[in-house]
N, CA, C and O atoms as CSV, one atom per row, in Angstrom:
chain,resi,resn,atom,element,x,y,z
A,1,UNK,N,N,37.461,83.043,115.882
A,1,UNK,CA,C,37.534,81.631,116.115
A,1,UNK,C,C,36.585,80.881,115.183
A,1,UNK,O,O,36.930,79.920,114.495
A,2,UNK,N,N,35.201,81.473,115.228
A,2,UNK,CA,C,34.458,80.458,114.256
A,2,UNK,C,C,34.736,80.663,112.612
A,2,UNK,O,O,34.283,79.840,111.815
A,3,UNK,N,N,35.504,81.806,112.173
A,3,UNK,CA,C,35.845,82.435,110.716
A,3,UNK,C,C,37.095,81.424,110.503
A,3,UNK,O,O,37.218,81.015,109.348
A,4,UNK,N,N,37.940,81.013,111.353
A,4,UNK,CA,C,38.902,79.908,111.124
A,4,UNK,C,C,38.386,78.696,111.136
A,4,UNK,O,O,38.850,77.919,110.302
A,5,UNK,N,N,37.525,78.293,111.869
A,5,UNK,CA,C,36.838,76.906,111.619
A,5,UNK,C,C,35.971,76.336,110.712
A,5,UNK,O,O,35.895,75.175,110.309
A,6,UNK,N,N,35.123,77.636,110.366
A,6,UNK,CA,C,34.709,77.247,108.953
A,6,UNK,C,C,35.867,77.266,107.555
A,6,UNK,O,O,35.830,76.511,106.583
A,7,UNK,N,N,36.641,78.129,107.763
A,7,UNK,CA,C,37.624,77.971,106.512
A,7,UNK,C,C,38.073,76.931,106.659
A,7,UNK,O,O,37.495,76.220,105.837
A,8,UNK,N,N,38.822,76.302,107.247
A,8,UNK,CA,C,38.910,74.873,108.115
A,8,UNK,C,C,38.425,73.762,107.354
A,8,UNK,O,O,39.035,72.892,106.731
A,9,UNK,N,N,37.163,73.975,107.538
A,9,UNK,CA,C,35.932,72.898,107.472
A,9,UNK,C,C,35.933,72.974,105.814
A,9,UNK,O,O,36.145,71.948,105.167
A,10,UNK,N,N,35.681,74.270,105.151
A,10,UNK,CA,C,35.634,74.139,103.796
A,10,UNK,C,C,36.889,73.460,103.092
A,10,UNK,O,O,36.701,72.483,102.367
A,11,UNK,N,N,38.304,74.023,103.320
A,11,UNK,CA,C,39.735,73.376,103.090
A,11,UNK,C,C,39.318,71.697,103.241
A,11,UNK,O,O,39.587,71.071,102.216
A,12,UNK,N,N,38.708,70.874,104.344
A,12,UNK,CA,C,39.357,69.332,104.071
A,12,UNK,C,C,37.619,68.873,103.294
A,12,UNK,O,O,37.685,67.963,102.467
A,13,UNK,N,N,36.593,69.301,103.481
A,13,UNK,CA,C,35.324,68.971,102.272
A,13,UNK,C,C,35.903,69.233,100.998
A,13,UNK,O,O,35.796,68.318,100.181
A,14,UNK,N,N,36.707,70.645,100.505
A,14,UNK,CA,C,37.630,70.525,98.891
A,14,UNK,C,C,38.311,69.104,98.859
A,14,UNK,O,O,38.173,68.214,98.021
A,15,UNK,N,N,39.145,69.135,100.091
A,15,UNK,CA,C,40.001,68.288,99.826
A,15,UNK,C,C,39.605,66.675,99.419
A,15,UNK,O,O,40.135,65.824,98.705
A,16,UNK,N,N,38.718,66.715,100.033
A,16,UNK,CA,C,37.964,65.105,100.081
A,16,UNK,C,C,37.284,64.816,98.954
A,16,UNK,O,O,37.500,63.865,98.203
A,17,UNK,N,N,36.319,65.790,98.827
A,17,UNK,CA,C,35.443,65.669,97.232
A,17,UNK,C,C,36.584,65.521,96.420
A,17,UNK,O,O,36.122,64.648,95.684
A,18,UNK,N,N,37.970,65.750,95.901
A,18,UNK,CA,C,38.904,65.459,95.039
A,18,UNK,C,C,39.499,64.293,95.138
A,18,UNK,O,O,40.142,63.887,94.170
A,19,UNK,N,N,39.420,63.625,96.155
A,19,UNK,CA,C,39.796,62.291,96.707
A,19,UNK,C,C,39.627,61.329,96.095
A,19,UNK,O,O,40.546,60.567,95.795
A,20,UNK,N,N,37.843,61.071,95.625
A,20,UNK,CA,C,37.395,60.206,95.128
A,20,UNK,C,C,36.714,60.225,93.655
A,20,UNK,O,O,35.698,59.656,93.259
A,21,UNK,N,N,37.473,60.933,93.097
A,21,UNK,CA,C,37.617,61.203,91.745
A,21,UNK,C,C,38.209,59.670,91.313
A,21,UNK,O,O,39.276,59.123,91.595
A,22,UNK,N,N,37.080,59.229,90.527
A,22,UNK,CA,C,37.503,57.805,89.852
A,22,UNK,C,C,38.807,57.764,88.517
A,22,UNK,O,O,39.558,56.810,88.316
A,23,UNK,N,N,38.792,58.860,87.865
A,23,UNK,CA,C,40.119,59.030,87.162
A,23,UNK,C,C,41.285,59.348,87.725
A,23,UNK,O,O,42.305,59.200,87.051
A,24,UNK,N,N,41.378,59.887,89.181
A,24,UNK,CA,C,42.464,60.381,89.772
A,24,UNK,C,C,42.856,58.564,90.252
A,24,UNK,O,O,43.886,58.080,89.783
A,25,UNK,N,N,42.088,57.820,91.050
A,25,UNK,CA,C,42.248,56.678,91.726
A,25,UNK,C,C,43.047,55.408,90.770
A,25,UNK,O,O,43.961,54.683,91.163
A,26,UNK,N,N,42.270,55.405,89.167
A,26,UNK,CA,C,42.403,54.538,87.673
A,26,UNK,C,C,43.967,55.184,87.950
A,26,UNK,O,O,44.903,54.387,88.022
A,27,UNK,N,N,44.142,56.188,88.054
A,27,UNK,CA,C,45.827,56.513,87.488
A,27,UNK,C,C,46.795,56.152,88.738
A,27,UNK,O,O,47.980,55.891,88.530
A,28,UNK,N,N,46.302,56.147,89.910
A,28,UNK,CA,C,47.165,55.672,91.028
A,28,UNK,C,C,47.469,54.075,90.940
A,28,UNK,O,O,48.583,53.563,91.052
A,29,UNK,N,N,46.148,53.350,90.698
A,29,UNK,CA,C,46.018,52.023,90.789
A,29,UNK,C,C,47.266,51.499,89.862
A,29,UNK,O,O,48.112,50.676,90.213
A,30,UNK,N,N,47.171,52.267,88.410
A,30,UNK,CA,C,47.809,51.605,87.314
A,30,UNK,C,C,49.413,52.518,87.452
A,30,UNK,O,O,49.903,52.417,86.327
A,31,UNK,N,N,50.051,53.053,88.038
A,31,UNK,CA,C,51.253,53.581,88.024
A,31,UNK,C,C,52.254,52.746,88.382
A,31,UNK,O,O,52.593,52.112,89.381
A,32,UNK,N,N,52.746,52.987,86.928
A,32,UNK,CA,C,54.061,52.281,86.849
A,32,UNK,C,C,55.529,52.653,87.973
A,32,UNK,O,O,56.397,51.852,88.321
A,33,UNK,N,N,55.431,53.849,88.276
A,33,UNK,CA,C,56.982,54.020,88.953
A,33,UNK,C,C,56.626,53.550,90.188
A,33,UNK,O,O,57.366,53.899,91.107
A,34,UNK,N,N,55.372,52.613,90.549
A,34,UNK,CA,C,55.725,51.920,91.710
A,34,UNK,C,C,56.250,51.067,91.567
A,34,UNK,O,O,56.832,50.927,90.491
A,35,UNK,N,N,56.333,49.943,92.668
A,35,UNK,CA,C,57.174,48.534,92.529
A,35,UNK,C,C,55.847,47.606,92.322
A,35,UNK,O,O,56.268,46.534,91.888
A,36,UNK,N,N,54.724,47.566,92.420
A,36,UNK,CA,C,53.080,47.317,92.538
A,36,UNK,C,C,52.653,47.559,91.519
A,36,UNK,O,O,53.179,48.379,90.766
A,37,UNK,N,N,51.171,46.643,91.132
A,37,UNK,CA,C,50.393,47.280,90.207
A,37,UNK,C,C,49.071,46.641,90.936
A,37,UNK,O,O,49.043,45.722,91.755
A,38,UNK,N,N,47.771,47.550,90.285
A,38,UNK,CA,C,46.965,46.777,91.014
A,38,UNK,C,C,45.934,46.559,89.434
A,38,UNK,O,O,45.658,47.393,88.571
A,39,UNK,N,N,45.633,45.384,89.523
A,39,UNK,CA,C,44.995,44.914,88.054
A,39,UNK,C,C,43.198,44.688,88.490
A,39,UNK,O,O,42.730,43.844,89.254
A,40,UNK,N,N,42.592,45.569,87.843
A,40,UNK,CA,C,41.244,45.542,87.998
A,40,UNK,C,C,40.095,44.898,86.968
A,40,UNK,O,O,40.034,45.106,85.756
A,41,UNK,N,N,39.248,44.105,87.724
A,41,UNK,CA,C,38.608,43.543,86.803
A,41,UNK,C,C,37.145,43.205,87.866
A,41,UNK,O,O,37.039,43.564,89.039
A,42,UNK,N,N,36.002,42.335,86.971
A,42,UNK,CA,C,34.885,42.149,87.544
A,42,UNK,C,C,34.651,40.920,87.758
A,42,UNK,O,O,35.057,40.192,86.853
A,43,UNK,N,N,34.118,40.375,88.665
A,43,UNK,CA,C,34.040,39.078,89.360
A,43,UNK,C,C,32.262,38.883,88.228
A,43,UNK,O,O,31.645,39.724,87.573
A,44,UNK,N,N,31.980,37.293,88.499
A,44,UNK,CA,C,31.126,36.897,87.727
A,44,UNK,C,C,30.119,37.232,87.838
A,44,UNK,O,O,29.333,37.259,86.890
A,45,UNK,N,N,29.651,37.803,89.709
A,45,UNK,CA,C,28.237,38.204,90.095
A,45,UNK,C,C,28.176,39.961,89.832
A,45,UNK,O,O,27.135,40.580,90.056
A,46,UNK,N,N,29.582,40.726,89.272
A,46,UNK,CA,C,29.047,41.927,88.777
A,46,UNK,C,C,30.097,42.806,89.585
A,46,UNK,O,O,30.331,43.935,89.153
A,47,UNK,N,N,30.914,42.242,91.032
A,47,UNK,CA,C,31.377,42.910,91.941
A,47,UNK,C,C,32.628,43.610,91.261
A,47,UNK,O,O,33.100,42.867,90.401
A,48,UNK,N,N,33.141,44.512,91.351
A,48,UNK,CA,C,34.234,45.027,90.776
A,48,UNK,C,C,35.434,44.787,91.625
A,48,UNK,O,O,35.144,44.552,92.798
A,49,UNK,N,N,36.855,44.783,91.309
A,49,UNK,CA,C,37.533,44.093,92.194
A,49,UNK,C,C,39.145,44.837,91.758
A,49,UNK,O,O,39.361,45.284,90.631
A,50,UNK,N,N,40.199,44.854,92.914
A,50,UNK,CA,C,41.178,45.283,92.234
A,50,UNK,C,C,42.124,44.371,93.068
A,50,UNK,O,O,42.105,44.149,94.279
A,51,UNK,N,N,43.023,43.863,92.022
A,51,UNK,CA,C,44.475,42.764,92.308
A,51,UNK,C,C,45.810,43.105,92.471
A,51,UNK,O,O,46.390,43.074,91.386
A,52,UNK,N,N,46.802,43.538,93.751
A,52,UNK,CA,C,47.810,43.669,93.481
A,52,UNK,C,C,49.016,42.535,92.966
A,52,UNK,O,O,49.436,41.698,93.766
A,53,UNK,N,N,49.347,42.578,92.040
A,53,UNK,CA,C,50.532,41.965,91.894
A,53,UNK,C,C,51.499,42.089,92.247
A,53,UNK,O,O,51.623,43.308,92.361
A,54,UNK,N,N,52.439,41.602,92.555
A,54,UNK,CA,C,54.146,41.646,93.207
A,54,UNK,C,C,54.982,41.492,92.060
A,54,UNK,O,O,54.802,40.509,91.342
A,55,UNK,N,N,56.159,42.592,91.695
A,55,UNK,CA,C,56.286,42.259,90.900
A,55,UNK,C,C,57.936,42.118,91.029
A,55,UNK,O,O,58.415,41.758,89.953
A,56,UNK,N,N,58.777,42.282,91.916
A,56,UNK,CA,C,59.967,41.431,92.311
A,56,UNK,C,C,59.857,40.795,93.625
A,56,UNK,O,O,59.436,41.219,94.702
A,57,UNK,N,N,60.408,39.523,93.213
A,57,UNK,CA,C,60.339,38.142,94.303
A,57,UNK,C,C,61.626,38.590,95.517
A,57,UNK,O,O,62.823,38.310,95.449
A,58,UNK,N,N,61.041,39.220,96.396
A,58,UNK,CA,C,62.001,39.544,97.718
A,58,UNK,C,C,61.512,39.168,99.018
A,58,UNK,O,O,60.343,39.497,99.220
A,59,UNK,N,N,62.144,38.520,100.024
A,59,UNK,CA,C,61.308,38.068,101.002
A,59,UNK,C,C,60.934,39.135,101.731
A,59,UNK,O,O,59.837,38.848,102.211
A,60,UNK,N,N,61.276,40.270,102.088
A,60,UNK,CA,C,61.247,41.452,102.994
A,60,UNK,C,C,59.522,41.712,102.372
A,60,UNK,O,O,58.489,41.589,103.030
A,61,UNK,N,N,59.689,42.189,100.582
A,61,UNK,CA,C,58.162,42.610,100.148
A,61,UNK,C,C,57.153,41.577,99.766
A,61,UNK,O,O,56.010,41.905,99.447
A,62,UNK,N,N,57.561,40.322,99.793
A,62,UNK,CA,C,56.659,39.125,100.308
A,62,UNK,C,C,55.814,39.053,101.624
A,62,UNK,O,O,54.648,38.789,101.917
A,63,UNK,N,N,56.975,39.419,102.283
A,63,UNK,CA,C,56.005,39.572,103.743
A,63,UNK,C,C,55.137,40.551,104.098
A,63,UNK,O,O,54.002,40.330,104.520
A,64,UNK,N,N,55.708,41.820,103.919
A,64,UNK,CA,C,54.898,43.151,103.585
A,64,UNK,C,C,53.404,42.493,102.912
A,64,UNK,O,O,52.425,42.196,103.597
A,65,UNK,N,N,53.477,42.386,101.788
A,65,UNK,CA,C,52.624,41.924,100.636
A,65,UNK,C,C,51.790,40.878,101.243
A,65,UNK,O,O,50.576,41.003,101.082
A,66,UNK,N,N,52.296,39.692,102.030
A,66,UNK,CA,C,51.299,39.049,102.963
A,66,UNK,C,C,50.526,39.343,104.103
A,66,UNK,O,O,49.549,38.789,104.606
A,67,UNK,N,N,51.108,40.222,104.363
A,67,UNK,CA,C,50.763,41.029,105.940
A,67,UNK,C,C,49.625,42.223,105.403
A,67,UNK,O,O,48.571,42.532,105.958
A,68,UNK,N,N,50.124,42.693,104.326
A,68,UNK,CA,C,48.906,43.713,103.833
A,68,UNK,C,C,47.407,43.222,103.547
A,68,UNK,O,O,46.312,43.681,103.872
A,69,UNK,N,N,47.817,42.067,102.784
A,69,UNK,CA,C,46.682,41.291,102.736
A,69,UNK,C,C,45.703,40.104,103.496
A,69,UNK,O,O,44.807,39.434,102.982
A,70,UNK,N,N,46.073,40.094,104.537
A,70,UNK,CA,C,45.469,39.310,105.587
A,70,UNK,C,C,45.747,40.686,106.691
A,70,UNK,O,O,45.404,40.610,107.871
């Protein structure tokens, strides 16, 4: 029981430390075969920031797209 829980435990710590790999995240943000993009840039006081754009006008992913963001 505890030889499965530590393997366990090691399996989702791999998994996570790979998570937040800043080149893995840069390539999700910017992928094209979504319908989304998210455009990143830095605000004036230094904060880093990321923007989704919409990029076909449909009311169904308008609302989605409003609802995500509020």
């Amino acid at each position: 029981m505890i030889v499965l829980y530590i393997k366990n435990r090691r399996y989702i710590t791999r998994k996570r430390r790979g998570s937040y790999d800043a080149e893995k995240m840069a390539k999700i943000l910017n992928d094209s075969s979504l319908n989304f993009k998210y455009s990143t840039g830095v605000l004036q006081d230094g904060r880093e920031i990321a923007v989704k754009r919409l990029y076909v006008n449909n009311k169904f992913r308008a609302v989605d797209f409003y609802n995500e963001t509020n």
